[in-house]
N, C-alpha and C positions, 0 to 999 in steps of 0.2 A: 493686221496680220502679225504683225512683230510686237504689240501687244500680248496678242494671246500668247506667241509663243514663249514670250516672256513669262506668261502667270502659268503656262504648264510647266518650263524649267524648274522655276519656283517650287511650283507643286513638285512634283519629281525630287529635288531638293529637301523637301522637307518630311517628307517620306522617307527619303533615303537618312537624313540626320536623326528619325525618329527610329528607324529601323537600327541606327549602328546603336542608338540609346537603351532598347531594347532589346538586344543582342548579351545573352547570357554570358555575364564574364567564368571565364573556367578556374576552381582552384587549382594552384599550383602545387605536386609535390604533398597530394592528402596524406602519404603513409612515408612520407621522410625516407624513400628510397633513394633519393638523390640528395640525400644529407639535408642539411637547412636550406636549401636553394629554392628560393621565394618566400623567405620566411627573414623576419628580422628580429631583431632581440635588439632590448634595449634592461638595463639594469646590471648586476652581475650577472653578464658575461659568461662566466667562470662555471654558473649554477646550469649554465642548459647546456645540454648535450644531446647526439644523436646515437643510436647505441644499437644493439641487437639486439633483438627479443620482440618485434612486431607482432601485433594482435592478426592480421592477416598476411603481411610478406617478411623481410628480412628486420628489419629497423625499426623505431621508435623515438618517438620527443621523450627527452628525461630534463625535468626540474631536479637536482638535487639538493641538498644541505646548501644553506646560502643564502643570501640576502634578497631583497627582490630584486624579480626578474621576470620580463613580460616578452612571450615569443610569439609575431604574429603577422598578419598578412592582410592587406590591402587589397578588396577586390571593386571593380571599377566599371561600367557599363552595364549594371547589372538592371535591368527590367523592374520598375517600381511592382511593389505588392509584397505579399505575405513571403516570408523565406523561412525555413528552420536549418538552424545549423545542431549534424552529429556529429557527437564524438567516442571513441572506445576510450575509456579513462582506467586507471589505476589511480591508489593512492595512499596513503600515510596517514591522512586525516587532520594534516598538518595544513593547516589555510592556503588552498588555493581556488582559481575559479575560473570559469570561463566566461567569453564577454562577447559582445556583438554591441561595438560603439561605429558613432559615425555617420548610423545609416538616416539620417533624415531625423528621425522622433527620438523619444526617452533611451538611452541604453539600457540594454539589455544583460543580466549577471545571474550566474549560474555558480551556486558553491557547487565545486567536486568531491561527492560522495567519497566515504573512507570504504575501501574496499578490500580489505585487509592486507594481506605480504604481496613483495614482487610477484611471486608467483603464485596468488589465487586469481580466480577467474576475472576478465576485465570487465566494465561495467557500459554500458551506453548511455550517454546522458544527450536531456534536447531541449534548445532553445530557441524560439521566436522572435521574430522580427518583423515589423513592417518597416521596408526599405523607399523611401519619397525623394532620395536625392540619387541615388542611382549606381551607389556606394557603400559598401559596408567595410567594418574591420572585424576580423577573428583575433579573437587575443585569450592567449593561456596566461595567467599572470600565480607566480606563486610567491612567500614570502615564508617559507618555511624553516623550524628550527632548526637545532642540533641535529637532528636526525629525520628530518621530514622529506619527503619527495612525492614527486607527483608523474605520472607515465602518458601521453597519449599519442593517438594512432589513429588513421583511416577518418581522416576528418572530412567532413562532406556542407555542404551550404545549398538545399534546392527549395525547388520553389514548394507551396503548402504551408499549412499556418500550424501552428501549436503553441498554445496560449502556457501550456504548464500546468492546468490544473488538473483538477481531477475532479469528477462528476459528485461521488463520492468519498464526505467528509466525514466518519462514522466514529460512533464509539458505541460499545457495549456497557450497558449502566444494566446489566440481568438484577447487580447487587443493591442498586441503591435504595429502594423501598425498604428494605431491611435493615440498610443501614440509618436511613434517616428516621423509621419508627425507633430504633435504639438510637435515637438522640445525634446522629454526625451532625454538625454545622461547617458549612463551605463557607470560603472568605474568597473574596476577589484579591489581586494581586497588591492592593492597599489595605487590605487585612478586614474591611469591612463586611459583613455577613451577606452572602447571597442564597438564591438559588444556583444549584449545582449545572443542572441542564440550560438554563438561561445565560452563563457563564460557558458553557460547552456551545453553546448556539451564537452566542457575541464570538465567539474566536473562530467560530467558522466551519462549525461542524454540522452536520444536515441529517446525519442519519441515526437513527439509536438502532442499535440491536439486543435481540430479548429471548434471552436461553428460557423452553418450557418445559420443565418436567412433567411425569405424567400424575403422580399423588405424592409428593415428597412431605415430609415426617411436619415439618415448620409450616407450611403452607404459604410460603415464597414460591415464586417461577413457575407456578401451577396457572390455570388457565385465568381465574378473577385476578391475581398480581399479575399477569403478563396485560390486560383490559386496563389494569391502574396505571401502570406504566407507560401503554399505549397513550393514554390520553393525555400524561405530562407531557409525552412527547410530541402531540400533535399540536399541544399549549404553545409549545416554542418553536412549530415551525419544521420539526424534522419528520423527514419519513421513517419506513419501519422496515427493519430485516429481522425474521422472524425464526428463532434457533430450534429446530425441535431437538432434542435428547431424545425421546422414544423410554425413557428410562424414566425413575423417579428422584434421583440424584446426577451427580457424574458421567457423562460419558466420553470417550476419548481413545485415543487407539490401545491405550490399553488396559480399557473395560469399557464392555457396551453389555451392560449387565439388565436384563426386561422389566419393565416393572411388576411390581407385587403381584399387582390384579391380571398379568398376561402372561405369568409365568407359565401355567401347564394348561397352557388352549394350544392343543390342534392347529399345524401352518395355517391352515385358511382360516381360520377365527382369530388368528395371529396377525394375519393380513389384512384380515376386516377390522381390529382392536385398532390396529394402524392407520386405517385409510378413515373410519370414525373419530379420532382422537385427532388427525391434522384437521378434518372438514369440520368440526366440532370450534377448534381453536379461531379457524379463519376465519368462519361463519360469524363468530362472536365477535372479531373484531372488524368485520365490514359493519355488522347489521350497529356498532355504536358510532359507526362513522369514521371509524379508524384503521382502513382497511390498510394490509399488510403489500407494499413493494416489491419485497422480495420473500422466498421462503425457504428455509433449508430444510431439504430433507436427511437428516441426522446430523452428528456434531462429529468432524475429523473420524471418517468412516474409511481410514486405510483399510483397515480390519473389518468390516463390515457393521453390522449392526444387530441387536437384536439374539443375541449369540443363545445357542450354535445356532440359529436357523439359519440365520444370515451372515452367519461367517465368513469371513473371504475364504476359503476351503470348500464355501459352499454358494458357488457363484450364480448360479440358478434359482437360489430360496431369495438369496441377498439383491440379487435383481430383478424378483417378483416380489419385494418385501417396495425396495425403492420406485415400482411404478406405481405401487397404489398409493405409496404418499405422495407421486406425483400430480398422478390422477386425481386425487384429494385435494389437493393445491389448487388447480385450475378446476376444480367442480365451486369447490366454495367459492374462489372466488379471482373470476378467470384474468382480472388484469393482473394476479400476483406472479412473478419469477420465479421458476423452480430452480433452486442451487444444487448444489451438491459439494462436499466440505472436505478437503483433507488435512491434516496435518502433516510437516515437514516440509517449509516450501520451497524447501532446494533438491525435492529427491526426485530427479528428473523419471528415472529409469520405475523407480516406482509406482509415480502419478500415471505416464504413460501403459503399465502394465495396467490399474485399476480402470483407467478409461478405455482401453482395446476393450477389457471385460466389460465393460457399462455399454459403451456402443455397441459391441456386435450383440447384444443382447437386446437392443431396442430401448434400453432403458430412458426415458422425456426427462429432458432437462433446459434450461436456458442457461446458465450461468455456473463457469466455475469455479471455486472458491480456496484458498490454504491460509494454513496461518504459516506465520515466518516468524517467530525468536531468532536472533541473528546467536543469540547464545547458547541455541539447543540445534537451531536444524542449519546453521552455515550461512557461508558469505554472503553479500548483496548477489554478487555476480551471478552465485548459484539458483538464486532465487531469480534473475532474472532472465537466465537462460531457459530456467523452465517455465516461467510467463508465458516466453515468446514462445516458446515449442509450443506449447499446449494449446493456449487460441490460435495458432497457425492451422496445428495437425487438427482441431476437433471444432473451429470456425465457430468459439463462442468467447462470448465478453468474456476476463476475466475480472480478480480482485485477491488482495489480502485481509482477511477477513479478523485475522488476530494478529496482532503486534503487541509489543510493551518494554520496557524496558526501565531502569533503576534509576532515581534519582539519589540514592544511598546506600549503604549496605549498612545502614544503624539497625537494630531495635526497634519499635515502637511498644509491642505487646510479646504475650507469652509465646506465641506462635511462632515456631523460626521461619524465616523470611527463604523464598522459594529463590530469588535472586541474590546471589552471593559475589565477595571480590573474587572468587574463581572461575566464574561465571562472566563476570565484568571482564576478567582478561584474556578469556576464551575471543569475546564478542569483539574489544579493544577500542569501547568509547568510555570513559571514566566516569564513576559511579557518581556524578555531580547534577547538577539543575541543568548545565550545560553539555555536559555528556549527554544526558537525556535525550534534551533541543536535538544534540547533530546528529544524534543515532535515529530519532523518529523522521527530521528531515530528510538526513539521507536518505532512508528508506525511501521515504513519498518520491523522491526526485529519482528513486532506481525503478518507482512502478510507471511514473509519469512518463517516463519515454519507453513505455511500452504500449504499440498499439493495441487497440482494445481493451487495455486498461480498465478498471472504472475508478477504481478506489481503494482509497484504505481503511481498515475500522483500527480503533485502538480497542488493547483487551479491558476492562471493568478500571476504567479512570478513577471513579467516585469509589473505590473503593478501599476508604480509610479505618483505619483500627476503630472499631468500637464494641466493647463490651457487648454480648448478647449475640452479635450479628456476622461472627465465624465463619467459617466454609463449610461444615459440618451442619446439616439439615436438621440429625437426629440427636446431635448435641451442643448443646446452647453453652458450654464451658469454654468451644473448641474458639482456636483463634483466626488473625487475620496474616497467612503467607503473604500476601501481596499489598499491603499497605504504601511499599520502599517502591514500586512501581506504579502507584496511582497518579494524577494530575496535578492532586494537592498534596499541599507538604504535611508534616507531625503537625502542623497547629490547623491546619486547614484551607490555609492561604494557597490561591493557584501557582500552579507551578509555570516558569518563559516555556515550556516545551508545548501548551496548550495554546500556544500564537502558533503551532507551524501551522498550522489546519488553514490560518488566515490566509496563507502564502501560500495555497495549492488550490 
């Protein structure tokens, strides 16, 4: 009898010790309303501060100008398994980061995205952890210049896993066929000659994307070059997002201009030129074994498409123009994803306005898509506020579908460069091999702690100056705007900003 009762104590006992083990420790003091109180600092001192201007109540952590300095909290009891820690960030762009040490396995480190002035929007950033000893540490550590600072707020640690990556690792090579018939050669980061896409595939990229025009002048981007392309791409392992233009050059919000052959057909033969030319394309690339992932129906359709039919003015033509290239998508070929594209990807009020339009009209889609220049359409923050609005209100994955950004503001060719130092100080990552790096990082790490997320593309990497192979379809003189923003450099050696892909 005293036995047993012994081995139930016991038991009881260790239930009870496994239970206090398991017992969610609570952070202390997330949004620094009670000044640094369960937080400790170690370094200068001097650099961290508590202040006003909270991203949800009165207060905030401030890094300022200063030496290093690491502000952070010890949490204890915490129930082994997957944790993510958030955070609201500001920042300078001046080196700092967030960390999650301590907890049992590898630590964990988070650069904090540059998110422009005190007062642009702040950013969410999110880090993983598997926690084994039942312990973790939060640590903001900055080591900022002359003028660097770093902001954060409403810091949270729960349970759920988020590894940081991103499903989708994408670039747009629309150009490279053309450029490697006129002669490009790509070097790997030792200057030895490679393939371009095999080099874009080793650094961690999975997805190509492939703008198609409908008859353009060159006979690039047309439906046999988007089949050639397809299949380099299926060579190295990546899937396909598949751009339609609707056009026979350019399209963009500001020109969605028809092509030749569809200019003066009647809506409905307009409709069916449409819904033929998508199932024509898709069709082509299942039946060579390279069936398309994703599919956009038009290219950055603020404006609509197809003009005037489809004008945004004319939201009825423009959303019976976008179901048949829906419909088109999933007839050809039904595991493909119907996109839909805008540009601008901070214009919240915008985006919202064209999808109230696309929804209550029925319009089928799976997936939504923007491009984001941080140098033409706005901050991270802006971009990432309307992320989250959008897959919240309309419950579908999202993506950034265009990005880019300048490793120079030199010359290369006759064409003047579309990215300029004015442009670089707009944006405010320095026109360098390394500015490049933290502007495409940041970016990824402002879409990755967004749920539903999937991915990012870069815009036309491979796209280096060469003679003959322009932007201009219907002349072969014109040159290359975007050389200063491709992957590889003036001689053709890749550029460090093509390893972030590896780390996402």
């Amino acid at each position: 009898m005293v036995r047993r009762f012994v081995a139930v104590a016991l038991a009881v006992l260790t239930v009870a010790a496994s239970s206090a083990a398991a017992k969610p420790a609570t952070l202390s003091n997330p949004g620094f309303e009670s000044g640094a109180a369960g937080w400790t600092t170690r370094g200068d001192r001097s650099a961290a501060v508590v202040e006003a201007g909270g991203h949800s109540g009165e207060s905030r952590l401030a890094h300022a100008a200063g030496g290093r300095v690491e502000t952070a909290q010890r949490l204890s009891g915490l129930a082994n398994g997957d944790y993510t820690l958030r955070a609201w960030v500001r920042s300078s762009g001046e080196f700092a980061s967030l960390a999650l040490r301590d907890c049992g396995g590898a630590d964990r480190r988070l650069a904090v995205p540059r998110t422009g002035g005190a007062s642009d929007p702040w950013v969410q950033v999110a880090l993983g952890v598997r926690v084994t000893r039942h312990a973790c540490t939060i640590v903001l550590a900055s080591s900022g210049g002359p003028e660097g600072w770093v902001q954060m707020d409403d810091v949270s640690l729960a349970r759920g896993s988020h590894d940081g990556r991103l499903a989708i690792r994408g670039a747009d090579v629309s150009h490279l066929t053309k450029n490697v018939d006129h002669g490009a050669v790509y070097r790997d980061a030792h200057g030895r000659v490679a393939d371009p896409l095999r080099l874009l595939s080793s650094a961690g990229v999975n997805y190509a994307r492939l703008k198609v025009w409908v008859d353009p002048v060159d006979g690039y981007n047309d439906k046999a070059d988007t089949l050639r392309k397809a299949r380099w791409a299926k060579e190295r392992g990546m899937k396909l997002l598949v751009d339609f233009h609707y056009s026979d050059a350019w399209a963009d919000p500001g020109k969605q201009n028809k092509p030749a052959a569809w200019a003066d057909l009647p809506f409905e033969d307009l409709k069916q030129a449409l819904y033929d030319h998508t199932y024509e394309v898709l069709s082509a690339l299942r039946a060579q074994g390279t069936p398309a992932a994703m599919a956009q129906v038009g290219n950055e359709i603020n404006g609509g498409l197809l003009w005037p039919d489809g004008r945004w003015d004319n939201w009825d033509g423009l959303a019976a123009l976008l179901t048949a290239g829906a419909t088109a998508v999933h007839a050809a070929s039904p595991g493909t994803k119907v996109v839909l594209h805008l540009a601008e990807g901070g214009n919240n009020g915008g985006h919202r306005w064209w999808f109230d339009n696309a929804t209550s009209r029925g319009v089928p889609f799976d997936v939504i898509a923007v491009s984001h220049y941080t140098y033409w359409h706005g901050t991270l923050g802006a971009l990432q506020a309307n992320l989250l609005d959008l897959t919240t209100r309309y419950g579908k994955p999202i993506m950034v579908t265009e990005t880019a950004y300048g490793f120079t503001t030199a010359e290369q060719d006759h064409e003047a460069n579309i990215f300029t130092q004015a442009l670089a100080d707009t944006a405010g990552w320095p026109a360098t091999p390394a500015g490049q790096t933290r502007a495409l990082r940041d970016l990824c790490t402002t879409v990755a702690a967004v749920p539903g997320a999937l991915g990012v593309f870069y815009w036309e990497p491979t796209w280096t100056a060469v003679d003959g192979a322009g932007w201009d379809p219907a002349d072969p003189t014109s040159g290359d705007g975007w050389e200063n923003q491709a992957l590889f450099d003036y001689t053709g050696r890749a550029l460090p900003a093509m390893r972030v892909f590896s780390e996402f």
